[in-house]
LOTORDO-879510 format. One line per 2 residues: for each residue x, y, z of N, C-alpha, C. Coordinates in Angstrom, 3 decimals. Each point is the difference from the previous one (the first is absolute). Example, Ala and Ser with C-alpha at 12.3 -4.5 7.8 and 13.67 -1.06 7.14 Angstrom:
13.190 -5.690 7.800 -0.890 1.190 0.000 0.900 1.200 0.000 ~ -0.350 1.050 -0.720 0.820 1.190 0.060 -0.770 1.090 0.730
END
This chain:
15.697 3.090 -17.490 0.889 -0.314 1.123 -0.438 0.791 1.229 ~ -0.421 -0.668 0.759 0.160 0.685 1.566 0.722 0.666 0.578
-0.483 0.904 0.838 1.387 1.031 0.557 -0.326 -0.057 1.667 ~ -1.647 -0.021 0.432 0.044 -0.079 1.326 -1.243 -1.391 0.383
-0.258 -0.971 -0.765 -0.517 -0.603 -0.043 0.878 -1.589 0.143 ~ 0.102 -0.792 0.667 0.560 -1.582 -0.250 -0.927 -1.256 -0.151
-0.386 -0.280 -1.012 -0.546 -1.494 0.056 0.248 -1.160 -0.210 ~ -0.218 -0.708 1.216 0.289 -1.575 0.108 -1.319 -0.753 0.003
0.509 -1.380 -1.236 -1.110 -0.744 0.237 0.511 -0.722 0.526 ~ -0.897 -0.973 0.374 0.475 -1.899 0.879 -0.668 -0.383 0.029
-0.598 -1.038 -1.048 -0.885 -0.578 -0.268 -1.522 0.916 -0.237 ~ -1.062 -0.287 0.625 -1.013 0.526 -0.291 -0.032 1.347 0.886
0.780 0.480 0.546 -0.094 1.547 0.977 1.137 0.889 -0.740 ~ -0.333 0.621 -0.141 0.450 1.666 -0.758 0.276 0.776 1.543
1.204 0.421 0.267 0.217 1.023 0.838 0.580 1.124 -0.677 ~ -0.480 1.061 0.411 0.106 1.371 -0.608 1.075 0.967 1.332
0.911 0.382 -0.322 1.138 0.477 1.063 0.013 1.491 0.016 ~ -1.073 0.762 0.621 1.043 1.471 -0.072 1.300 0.311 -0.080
0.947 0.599 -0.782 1.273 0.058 0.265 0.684 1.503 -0.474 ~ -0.540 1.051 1.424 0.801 0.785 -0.045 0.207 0.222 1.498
1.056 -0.945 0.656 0.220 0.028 1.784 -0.056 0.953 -0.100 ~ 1.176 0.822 -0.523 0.755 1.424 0.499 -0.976 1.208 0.044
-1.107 -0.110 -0.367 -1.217 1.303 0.583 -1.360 -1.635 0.167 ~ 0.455 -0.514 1.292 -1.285 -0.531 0.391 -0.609 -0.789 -1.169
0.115 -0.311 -0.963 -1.247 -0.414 -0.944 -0.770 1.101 -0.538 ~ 0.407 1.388 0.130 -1.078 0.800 -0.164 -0.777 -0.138 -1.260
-1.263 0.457 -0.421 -0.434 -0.044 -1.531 0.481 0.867 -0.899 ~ 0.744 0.218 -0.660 0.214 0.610 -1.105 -1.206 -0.248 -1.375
0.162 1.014 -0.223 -1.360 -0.288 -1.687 1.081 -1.490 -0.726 ~ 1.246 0.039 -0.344 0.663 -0.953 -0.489 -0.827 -1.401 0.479
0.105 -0.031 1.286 0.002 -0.727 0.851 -1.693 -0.863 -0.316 ~ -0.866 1.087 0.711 -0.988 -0.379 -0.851 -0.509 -0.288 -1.346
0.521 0.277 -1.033 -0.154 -0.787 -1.122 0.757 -1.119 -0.473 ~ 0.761 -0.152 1.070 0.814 -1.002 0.224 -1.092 -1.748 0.156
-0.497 0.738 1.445 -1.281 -1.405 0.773 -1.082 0.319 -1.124 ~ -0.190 0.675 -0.325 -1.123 0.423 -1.123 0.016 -1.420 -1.483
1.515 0.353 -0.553 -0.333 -0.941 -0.716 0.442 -1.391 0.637 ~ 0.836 -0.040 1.116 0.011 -1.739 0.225 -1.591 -0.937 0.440
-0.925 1.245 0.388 -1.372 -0.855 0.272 -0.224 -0.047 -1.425 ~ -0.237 0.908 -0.936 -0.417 -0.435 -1.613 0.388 -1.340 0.214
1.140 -0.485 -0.658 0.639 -0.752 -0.160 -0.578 -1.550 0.910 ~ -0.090 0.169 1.302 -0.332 -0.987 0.999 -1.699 0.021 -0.248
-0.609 0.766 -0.370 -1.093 -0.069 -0.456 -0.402 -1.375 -0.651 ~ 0.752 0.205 -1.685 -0.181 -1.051 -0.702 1.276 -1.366 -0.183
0.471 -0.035 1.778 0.732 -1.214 -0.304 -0.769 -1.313 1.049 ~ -0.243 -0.809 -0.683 -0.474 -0.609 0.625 0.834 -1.418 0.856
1.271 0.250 0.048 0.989 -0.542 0.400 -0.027 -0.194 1.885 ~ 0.213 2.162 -0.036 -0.511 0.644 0.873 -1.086 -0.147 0.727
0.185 -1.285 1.409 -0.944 0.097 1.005 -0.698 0.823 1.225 ~ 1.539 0.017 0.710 -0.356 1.306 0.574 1.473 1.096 -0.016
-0.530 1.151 0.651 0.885 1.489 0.158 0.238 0.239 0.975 ~ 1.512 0.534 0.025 0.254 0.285 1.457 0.380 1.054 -0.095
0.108 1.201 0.264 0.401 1.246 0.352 1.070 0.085 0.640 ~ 1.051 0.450 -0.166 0.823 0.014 1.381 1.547 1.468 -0.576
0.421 0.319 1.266 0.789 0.665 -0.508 1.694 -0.291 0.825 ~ 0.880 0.677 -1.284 1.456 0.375 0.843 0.500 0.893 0.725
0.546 -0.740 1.239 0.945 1.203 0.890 -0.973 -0.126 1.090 ~ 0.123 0.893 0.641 -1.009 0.260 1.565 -1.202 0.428 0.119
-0.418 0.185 -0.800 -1.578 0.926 -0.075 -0.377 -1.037 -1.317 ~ -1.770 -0.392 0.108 -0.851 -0.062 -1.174 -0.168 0.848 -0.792
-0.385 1.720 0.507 0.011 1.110 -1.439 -0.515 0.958 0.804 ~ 1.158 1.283 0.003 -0.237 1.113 1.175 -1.258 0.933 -0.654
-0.596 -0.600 -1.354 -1.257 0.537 -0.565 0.798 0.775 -1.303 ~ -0.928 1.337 -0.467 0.437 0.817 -0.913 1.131 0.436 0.286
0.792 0.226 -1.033 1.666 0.542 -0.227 -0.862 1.496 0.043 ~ 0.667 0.407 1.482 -0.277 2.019 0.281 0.621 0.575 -1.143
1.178 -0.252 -0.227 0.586 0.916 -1.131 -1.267 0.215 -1.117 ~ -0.481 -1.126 -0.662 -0.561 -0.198 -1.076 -1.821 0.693 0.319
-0.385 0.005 1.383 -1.083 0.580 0.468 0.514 1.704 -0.351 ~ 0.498 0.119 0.621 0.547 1.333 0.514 -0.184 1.042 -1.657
1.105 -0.732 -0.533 0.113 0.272 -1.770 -1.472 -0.320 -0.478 ~ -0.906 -0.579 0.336 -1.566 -0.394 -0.997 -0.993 1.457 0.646
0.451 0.599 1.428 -0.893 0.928 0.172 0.574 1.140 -0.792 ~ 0.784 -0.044 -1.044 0.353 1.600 -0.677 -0.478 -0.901 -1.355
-0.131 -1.028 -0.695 -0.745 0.082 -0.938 -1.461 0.233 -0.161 ~ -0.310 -0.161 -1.480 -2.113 0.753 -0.065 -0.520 -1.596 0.737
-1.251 0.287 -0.020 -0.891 -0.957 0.666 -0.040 -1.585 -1.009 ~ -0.036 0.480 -1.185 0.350 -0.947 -1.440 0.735 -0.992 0.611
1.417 0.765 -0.088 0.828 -1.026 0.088 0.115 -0.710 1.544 ~ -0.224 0.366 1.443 -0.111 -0.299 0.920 -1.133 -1.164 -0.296
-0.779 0.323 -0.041 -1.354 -1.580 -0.615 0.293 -0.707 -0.846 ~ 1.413 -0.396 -0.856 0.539 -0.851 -0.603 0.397 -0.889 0.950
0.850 0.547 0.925 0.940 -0.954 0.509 -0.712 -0.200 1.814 ~ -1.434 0.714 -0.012 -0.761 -0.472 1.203 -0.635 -1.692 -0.257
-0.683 0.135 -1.374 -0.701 -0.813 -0.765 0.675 -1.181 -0.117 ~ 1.508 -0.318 -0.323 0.915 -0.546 -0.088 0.038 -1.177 0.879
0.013 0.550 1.328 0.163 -0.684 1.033 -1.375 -0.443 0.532 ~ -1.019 0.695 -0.305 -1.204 -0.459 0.481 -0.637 -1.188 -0.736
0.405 -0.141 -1.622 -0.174 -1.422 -0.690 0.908 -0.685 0.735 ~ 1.449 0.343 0.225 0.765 -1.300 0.446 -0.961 -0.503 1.117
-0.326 0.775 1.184 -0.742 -0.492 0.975 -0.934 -1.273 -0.389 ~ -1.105 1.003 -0.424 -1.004 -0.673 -0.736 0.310 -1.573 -0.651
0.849 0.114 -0.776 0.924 -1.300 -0.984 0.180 -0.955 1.064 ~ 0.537 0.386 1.348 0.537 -1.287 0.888 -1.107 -0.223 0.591
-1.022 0.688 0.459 -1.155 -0.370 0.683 -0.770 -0.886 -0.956 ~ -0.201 0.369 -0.887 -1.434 -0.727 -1.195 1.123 -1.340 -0.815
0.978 -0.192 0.552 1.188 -1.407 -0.746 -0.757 -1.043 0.357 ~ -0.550 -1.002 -1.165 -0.610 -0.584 0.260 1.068 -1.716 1.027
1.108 0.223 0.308 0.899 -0.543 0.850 0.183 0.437 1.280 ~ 0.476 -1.100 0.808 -0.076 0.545 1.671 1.131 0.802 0.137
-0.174 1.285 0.515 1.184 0.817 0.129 0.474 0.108 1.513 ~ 1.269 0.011 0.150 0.680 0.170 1.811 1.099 1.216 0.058
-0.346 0.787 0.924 1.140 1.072 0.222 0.451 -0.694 1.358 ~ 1.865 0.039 -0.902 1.065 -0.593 1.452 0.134 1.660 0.551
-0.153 0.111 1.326 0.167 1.356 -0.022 1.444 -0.151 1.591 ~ 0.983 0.897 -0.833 0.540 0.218 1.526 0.536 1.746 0.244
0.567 0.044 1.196 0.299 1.672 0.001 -1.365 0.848 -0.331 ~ 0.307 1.078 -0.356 -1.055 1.249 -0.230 -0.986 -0.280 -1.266
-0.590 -0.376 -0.054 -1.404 0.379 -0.842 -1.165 1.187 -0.066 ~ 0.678 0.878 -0.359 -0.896 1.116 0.177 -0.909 0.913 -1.320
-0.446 0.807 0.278 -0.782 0.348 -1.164 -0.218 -1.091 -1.234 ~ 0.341 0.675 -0.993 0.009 -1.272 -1.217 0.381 -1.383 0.580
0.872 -0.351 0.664 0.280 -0.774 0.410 -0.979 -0.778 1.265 ~ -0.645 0.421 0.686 -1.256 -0.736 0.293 -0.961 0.216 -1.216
-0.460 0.598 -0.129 -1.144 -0.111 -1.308 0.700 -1.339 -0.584 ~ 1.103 -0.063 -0.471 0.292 -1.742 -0.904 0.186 -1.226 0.790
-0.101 0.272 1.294 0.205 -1.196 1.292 -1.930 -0.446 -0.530 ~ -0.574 1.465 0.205 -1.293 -0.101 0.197 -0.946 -0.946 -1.035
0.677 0.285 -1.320 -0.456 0.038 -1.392 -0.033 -1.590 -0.483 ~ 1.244 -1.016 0.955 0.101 -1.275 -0.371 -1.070 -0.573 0.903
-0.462 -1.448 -0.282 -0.737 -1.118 0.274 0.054 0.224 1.564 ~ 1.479 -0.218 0.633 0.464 -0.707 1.371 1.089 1.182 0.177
0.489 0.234 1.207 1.089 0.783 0.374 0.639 -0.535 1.087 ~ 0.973 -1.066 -0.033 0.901 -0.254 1.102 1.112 1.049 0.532
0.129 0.179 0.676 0.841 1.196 0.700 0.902 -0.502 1.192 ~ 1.677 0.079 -0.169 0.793 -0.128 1.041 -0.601 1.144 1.337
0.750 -0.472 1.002 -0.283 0.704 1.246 0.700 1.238 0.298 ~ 0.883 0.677 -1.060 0.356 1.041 -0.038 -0.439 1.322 -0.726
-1.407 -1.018 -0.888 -0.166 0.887 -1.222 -0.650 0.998 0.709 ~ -0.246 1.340 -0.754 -1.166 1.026 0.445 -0.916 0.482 -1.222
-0.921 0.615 0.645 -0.706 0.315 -1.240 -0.575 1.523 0.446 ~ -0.483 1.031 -1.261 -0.172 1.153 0.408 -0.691 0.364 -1.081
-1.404 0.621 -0.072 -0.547 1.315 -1.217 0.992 1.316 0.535 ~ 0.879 0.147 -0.222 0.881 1.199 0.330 -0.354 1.536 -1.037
-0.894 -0.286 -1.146 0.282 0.969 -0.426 -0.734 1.650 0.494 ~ -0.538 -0.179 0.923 -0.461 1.189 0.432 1.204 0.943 0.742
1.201 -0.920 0.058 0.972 0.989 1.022 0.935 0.629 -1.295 ~ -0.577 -0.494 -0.958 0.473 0.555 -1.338 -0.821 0.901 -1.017
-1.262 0.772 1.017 -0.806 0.632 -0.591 -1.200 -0.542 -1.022 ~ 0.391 -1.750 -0.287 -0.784 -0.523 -1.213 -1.144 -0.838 0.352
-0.721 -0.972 -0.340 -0.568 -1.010 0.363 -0.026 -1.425 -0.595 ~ -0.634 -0.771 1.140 0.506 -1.332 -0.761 -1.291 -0.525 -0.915
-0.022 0.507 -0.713 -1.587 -0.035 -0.859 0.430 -1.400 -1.277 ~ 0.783 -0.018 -0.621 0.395 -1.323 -1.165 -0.739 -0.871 1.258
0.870 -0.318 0.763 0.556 -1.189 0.975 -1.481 -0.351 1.055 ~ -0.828 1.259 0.080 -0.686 -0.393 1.176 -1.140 -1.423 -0.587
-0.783 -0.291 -1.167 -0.603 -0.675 -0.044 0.246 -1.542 0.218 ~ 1.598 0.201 0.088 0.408 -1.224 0.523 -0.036 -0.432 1.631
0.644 1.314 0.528 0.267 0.296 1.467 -1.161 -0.102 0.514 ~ -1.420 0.693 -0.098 -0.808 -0.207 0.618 -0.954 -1.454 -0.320
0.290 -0.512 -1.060 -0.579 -1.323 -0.461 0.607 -0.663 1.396 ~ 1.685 0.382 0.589 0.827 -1.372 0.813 -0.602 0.417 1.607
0.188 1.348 -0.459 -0.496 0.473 1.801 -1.323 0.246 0.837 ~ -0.320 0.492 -1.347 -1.977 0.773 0.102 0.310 1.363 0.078
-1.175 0.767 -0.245 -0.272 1.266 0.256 0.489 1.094 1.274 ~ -0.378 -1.001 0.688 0.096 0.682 2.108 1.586 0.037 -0.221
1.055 -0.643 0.198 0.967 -0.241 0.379 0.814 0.775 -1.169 ~ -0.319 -0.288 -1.507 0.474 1.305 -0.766 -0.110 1.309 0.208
-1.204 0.833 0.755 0.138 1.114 0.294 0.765 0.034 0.909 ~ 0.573 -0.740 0.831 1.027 0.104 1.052 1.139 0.566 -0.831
0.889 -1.300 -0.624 0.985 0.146 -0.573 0.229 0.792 -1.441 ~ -0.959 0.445 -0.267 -0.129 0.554 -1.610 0.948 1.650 0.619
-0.983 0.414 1.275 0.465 1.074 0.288 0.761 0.338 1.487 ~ 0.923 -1.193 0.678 1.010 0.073 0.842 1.005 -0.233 -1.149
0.257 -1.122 -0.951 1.171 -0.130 -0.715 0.654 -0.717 1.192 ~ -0.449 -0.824 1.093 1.183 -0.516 0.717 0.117 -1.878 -0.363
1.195 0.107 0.794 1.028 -1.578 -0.435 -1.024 -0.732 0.231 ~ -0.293 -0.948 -0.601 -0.846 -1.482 0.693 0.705 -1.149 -0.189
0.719 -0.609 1.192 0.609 -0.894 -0.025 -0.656 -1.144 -0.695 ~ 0.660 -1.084 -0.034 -0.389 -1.178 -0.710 -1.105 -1.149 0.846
0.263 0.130 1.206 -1.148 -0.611 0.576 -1.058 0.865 0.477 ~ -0.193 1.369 -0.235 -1.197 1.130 0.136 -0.495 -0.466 -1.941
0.729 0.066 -0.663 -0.284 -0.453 -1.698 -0.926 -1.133 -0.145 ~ 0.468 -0.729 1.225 -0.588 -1.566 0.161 -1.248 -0.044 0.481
-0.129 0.798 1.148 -1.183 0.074 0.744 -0.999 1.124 -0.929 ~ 0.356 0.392 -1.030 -0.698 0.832 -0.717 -0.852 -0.686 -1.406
1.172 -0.865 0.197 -0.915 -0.710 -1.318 0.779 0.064 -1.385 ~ 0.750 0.980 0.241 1.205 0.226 -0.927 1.168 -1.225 -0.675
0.306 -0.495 1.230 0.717 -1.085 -0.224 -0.448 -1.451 0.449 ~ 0.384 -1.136 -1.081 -0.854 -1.264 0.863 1.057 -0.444 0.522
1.531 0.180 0.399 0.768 -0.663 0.450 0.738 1.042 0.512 ~ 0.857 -0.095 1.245 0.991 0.820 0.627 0.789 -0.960 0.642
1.276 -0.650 -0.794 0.737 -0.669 0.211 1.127 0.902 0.590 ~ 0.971 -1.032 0.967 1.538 0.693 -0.063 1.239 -0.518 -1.586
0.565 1.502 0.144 0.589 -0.036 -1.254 1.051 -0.979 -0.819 ~ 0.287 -0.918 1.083 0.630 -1.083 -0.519 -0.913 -0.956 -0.300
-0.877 0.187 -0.218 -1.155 -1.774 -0.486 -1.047 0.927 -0.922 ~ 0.301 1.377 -0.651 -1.079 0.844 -0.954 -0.184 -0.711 -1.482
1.205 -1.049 -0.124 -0.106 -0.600 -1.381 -0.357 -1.275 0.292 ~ 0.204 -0.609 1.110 -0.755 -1.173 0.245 -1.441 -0.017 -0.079
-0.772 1.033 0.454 -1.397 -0.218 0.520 -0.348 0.516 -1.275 ~ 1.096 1.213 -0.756 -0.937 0.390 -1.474 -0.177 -1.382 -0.762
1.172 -1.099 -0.131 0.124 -1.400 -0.803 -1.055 -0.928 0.414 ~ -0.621 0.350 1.259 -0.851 -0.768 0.752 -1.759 0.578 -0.538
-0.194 1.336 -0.734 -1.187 0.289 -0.188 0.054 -0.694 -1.299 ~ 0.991 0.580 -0.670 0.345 -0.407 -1.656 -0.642 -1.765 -0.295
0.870 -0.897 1.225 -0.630 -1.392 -0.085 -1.568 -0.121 0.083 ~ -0.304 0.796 1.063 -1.424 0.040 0.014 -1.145 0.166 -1.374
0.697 1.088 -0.280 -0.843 0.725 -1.452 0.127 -1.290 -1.220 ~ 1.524 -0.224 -0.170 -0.162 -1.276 -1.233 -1.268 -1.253 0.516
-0.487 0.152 1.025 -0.692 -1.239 0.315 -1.140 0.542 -0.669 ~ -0.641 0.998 -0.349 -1.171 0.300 -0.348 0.141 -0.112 -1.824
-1.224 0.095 0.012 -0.299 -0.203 -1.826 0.299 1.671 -0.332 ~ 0.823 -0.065 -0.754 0.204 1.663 -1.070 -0.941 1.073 -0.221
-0.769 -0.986 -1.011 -1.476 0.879 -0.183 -0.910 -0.040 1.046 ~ 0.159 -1.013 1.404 -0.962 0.319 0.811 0.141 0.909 0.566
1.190 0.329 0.169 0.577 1.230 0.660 0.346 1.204 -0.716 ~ -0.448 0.498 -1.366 0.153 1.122 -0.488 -2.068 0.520 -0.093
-0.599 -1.909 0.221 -1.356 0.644 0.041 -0.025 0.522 2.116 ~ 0.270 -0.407 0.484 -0.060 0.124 1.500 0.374 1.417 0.126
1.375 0.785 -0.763 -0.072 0.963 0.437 -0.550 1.213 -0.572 ~ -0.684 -0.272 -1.613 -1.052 1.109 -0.049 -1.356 -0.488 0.383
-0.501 -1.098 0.665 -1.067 -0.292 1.457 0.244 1.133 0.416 ~ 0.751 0.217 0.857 0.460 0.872 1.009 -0.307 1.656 -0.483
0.501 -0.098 -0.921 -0.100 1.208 -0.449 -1.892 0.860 -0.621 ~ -0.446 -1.273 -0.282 -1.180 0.291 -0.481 -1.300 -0.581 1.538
0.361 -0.275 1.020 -0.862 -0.355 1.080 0.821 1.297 1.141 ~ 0.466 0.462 -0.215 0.576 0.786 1.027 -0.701 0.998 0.125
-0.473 0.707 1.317 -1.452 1.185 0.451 -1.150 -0.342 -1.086 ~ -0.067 -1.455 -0.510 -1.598 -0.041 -0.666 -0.821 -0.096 1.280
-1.625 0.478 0.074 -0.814 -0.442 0.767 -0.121 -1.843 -0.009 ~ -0.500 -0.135 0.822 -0.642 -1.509 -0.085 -1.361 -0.031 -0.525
-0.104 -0.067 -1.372 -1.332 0.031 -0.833 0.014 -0.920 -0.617 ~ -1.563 -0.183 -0.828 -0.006 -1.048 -1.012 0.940 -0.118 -1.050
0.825 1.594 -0.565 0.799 0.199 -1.237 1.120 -0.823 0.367 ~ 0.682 0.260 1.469 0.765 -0.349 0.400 0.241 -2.144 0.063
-0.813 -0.059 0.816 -0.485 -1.577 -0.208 -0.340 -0.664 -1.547 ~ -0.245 0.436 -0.925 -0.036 -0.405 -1.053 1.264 -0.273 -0.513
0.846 1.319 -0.075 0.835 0.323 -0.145 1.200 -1.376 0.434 ~ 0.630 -0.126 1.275 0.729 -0.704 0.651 -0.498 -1.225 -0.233
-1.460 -0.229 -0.307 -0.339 -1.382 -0.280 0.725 -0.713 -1.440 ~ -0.083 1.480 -0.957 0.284 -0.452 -1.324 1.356 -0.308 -0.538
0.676 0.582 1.389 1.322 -0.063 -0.023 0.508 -1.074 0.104 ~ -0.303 -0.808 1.067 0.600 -1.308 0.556 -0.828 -1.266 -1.170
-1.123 0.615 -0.491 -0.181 -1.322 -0.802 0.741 -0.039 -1.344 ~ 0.166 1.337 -0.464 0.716 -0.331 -0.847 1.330 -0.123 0.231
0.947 0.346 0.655 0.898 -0.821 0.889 0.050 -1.232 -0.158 ~ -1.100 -0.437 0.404 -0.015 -1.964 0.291 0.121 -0.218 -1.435
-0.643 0.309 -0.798 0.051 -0.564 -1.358 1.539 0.148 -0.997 ~ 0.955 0.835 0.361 0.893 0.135 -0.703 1.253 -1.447 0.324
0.414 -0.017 -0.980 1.543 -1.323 -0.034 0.261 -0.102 1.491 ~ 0.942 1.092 0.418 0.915 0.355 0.994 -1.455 -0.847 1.579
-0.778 0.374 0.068 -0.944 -0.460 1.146 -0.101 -1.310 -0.441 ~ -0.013 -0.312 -1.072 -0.433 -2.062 -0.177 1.482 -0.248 0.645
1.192 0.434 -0.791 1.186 -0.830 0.567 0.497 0.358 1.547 ~ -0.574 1.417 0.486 0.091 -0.093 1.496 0.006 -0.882 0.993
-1.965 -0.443 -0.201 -0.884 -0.745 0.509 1.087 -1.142 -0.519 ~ -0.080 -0.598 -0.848 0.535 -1.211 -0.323 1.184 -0.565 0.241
0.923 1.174 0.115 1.446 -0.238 0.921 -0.638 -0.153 1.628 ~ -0.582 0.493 0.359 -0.065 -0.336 1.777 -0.957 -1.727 0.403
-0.696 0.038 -1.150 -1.016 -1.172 0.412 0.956 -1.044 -0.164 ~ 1.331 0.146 -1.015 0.651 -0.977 -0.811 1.090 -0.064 0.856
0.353 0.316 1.319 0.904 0.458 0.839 1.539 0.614 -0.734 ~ -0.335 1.081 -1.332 1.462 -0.210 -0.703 -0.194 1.671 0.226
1.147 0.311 -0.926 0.565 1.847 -0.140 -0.631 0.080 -0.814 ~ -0.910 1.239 0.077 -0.514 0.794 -1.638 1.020 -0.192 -0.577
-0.278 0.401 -1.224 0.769 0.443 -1.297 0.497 1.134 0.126 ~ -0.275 0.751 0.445 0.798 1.651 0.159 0.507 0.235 0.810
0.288 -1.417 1.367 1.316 0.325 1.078 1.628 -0.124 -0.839 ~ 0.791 0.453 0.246 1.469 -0.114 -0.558 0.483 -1.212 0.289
0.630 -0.698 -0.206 0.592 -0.892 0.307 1.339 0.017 1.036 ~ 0.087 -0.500 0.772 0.825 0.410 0.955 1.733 -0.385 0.067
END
């Protein structure tokens, strides 16, 4: 049973709800083994098209619960690397999902809480949201979270914010690369329902191979390994089920097989 976790399905999208308003969304270890096992789980359902992230109350997730920081710097190093590790698979888990993942983000997203804006597919963001690596004004760093953060921002612009810790509004998020959408907050579930349509249009497996593409062409040189490589990809691509009935739904002017029915 869940305690700070809510999941709703509807049809083929799994939304995952932070739900502790009353401290921001913060992460609690609970908390995180909370999203920990609902990706297990969304892992092997194949029901589950796409993920939405999203949280309750006013804030997406004010990051780590301080109390629970505060209390981990008086335990040994042991146990502090239990519950670092913890959160750094969850990361890991939503990034490498072989499903399209979306963070609804509104209010404060900070520390942990950008790192998991960072960590999904897409990040739509109301026009109120903010975002922050804050933990340096807390003596710590944002080290779990940065391989995400600097994957969204780059290098240059992380040394900015790694070590000001200041607010970045939602359209500075935007212009960063952080966010692909900066809607106003009354239309944040429209335009998220509007990517969601988008994504069911694509083939499943083309899109769990598309996004470790990404992952395996990303800072390669442009070499022969490389070109072989991407070549071998797309042909075998062409050859699987899902690419015959693609091709064959568009020539045939009809819906793939793997759009929903409306």
């Amino acid at each position: 049973m869940n305690e700070f976790i809510e999941i709703q399905h509807e049809g083929a999208v799994t939304t995952l709800w932070l739900n502790r308003p009353e401290v921001h969304n913060a992460f609690s270890s609970r908390l995180v083994i909370e999203l920990s096992e609902a990706f297990d789980r969304i892992a092997g359902d194949s029901a589950t098209r796409v993920v939405v992230i999203a949280a309750r109350g006013k804030s997406f997730s004010a990051g780590g619960d301080l109390g629970e920081m505060k209390a981990a710097g008086q335990t040994s190093m042991e146990e502090n690397m239990v519950g670092a590790r913890r959160f750094a698979d969850t990361l890991r888990a939503i990034a490498h999902l072989d499903k399209p993942t979306i963070a609804r983000v509104q209010g404060a997203a900070l520390g942990g809480g950008m790192g998991l804006a960072a960590a999904c597919d897409i990040c739509i963001a109301s026009d109120n949201a903010s975002f922050a690596t804050s933990e340096v004004r807390f003596g710590v760093i944002p080290a779990i979270i940065s391989p995400y953060v600097i994957r969204a921002i780059g290098e240059r612009q992380a040394a900015r914010y790694f070590l000001t810790a200041e607010r970045i509004s939602a359209a500075r998020a935007a212009a960063l690369g952080l966010v692909h959408e900066c809607v106003p907050a009354d239309v944040l579930d429209a335009k998220v329902a509007e990517i969601i349509t988008a994504l069911l249009q694509g083939g499943p497996k083309a899109q769990a191979a598309a996004k470790d593409l990404i992952r395996t062409v990303v800072h390669r040189s442009l070499d022969d390994a490389l070109l072989s490589e991407t070549s071998f990809r797309i042909a075998n691509q062409r050859a699987q089920p899902e690419a015959g009935e693609g091709l064959s739904a568009f020539l045939e002017k009809r819906t793939a097989a793997w759009v929903p029915k409306a």
